[in-house]
Backbone as CSV, one residue per row, in Angstrom:
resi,resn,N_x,N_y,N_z,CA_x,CA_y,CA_z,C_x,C_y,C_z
1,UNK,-117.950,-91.008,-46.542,-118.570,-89.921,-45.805,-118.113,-90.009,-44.350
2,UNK,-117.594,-89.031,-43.640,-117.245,-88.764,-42.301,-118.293,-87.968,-41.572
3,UNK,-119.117,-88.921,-40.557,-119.725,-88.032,-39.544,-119.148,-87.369,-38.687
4,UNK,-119.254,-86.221,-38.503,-118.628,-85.177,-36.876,-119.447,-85.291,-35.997
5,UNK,-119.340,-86.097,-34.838,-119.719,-85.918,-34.033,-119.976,-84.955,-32.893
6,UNK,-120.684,-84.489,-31.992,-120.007,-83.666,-30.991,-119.114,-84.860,-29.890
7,UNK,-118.237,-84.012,-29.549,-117.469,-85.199,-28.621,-117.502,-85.085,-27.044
8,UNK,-117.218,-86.125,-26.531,-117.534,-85.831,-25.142,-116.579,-84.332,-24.287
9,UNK,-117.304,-83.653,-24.055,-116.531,-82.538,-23.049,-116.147,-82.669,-21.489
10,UNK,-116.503,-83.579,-21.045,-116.098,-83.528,-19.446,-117.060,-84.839,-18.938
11,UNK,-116.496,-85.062,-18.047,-117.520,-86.463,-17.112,-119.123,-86.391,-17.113
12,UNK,-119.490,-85.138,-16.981,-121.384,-85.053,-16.862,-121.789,-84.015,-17.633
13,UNK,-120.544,-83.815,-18.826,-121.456,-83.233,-19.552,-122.530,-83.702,-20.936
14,UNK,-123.702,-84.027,-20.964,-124.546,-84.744,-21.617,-124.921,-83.214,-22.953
15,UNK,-125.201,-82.656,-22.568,-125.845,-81.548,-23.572,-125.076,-80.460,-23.883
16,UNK,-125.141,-79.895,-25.420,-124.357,-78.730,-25.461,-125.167,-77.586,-26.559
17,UNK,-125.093,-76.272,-26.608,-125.389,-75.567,-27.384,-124.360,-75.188,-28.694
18,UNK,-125.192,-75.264,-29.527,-124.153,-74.740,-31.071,-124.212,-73.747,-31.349
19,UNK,-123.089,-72.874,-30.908,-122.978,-71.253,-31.241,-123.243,-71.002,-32.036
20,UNK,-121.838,-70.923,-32.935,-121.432,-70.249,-34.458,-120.992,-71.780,-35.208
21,UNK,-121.343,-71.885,-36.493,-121.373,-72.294,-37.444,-120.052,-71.726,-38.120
22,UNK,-119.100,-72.016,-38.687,-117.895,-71.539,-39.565,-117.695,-71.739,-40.590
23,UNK,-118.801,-72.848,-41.169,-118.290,-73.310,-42.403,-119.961,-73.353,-42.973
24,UNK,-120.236,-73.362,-44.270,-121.525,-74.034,-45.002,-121.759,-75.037,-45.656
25,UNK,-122.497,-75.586,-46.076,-122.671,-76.934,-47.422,-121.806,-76.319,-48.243
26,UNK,-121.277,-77.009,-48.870,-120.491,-76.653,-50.275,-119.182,-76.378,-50.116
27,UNK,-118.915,-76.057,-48.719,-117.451,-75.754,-48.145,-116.265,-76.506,-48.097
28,UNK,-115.341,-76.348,-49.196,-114.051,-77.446,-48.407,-113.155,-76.881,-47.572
29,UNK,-112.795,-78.108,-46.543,-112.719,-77.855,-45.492,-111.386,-78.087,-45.364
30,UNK,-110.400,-78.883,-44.294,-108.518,-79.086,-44.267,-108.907,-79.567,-42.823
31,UNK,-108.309,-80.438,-42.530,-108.548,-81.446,-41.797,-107.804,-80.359,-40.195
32,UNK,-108.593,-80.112,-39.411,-107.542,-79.694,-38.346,-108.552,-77.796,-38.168
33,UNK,-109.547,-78.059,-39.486,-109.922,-76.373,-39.617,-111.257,-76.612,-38.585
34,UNK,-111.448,-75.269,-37.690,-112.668,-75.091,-37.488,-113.983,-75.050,-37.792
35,UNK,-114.929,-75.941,-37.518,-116.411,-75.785,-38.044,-117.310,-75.237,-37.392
36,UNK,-117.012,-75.584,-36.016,-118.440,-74.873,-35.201,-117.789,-74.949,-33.797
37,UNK,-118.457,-73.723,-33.459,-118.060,-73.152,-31.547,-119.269,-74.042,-30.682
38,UNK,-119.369,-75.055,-29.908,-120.205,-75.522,-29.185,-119.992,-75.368,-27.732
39,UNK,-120.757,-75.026,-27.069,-120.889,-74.654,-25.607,-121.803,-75.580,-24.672
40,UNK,-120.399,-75.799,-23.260,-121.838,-77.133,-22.134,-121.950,-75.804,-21.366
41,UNK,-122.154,-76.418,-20.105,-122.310,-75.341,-18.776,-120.906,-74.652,-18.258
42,UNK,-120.000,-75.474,-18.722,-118.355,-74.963,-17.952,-117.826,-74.711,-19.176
43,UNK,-117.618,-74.979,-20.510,-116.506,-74.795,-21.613,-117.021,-74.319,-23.086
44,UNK,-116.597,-73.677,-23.433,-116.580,-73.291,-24.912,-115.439,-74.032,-25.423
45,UNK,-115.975,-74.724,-26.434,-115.122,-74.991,-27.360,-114.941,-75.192,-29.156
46,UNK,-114.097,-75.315,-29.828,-113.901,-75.363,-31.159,-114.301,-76.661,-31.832
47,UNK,-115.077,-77.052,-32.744,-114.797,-78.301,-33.063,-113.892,-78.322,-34.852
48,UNK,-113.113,-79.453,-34.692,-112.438,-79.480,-35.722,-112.658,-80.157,-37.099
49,UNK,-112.480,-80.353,-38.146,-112.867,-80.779,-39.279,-111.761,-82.377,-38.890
50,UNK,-112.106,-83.585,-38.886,-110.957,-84.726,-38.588,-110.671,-85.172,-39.584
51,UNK,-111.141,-84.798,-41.596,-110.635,-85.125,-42.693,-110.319,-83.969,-43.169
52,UNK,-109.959,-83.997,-44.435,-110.039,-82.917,-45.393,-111.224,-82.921,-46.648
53,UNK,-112.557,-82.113,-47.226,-112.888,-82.568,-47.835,-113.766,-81.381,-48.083
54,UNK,-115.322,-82.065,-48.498,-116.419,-81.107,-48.445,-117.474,-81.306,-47.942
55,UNK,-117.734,-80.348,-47.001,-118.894,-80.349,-46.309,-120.332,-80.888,-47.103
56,UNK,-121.274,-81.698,-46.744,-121.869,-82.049,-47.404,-123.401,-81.719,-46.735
57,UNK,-123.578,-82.154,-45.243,-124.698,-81.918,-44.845,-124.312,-81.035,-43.255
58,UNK,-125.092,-80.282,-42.983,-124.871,-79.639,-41.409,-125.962,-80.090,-41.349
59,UNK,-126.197,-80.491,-39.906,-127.553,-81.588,-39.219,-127.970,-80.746,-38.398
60,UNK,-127.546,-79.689,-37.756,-128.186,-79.237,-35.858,-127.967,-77.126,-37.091
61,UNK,-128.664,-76.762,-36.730,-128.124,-75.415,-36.548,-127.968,-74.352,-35.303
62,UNK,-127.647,-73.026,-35.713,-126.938,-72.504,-33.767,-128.704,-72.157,-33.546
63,UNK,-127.581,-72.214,-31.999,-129.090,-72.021,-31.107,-129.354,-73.252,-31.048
64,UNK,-129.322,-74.531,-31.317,-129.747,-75.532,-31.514,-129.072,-76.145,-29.876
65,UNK,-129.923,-76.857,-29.383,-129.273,-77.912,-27.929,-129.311,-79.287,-28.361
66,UNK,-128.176,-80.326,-28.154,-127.842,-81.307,-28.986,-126.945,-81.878,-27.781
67,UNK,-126.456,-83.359,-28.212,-125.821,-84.186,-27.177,-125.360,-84.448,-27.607
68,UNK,-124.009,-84.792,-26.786,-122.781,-85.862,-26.812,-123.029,-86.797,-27.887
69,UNK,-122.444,-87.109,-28.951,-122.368,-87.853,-29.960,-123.254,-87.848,-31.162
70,UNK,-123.834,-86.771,-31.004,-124.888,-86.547,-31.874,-124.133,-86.133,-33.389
71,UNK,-124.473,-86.601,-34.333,-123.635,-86.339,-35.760,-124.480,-84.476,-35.989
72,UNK,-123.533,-83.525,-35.799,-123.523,-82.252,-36.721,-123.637,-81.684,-38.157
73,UNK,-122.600,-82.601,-38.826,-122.673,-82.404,-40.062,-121.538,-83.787,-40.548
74,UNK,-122.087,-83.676,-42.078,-121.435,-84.788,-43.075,-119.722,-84.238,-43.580
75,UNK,-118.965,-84.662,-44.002,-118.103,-84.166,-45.168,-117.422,-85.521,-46.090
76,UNK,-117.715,-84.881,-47.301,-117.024,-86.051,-47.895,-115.619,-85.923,-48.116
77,UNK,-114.639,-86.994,-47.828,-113.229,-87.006,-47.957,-112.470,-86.721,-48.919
78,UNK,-111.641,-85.652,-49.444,-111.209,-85.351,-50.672,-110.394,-86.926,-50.786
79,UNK,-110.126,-87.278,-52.254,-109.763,-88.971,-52.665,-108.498,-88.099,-52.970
């Protein structure tokens, strides 16, 4: 199982909002694909899938305010 973290965005940024959602439970995913748009105070950005596999759990949903390293969602690694 691979946790996604959110990852650090800039020197002070501690908190971020989770836009859009791109993917659901049940979803396989390709390592490099978009899952979710997360936003600090200065940047929007993409976060990426870092295996290939299937989504297993999403942890935060949008609208949701969440921090730096906080696990988003599960995926399990296609074997």
């Amino acid at each position: 199982m691979t946790d996604m973290k959110i990852p650090k965005m800039g020197m002070s940024t501690v908190e971020v909002d989770v836009i859009k959602w791109h993917v659901a439970v049940g979803d396989k995913v390709q390592a490099g694909q978009v899952l979710v748009e997360i936003e600090s105070e200065k940047a929007t950005m993409e976060m990426e899938a870092e295996v290939s596999g299937t989504v297993t759990e999403i942890l935060v949903s949008e609208g949701d305010i969440t921090t730096v390293g906080t696990v988003v969602c599960r995926i399990e690694p296609t074997a």
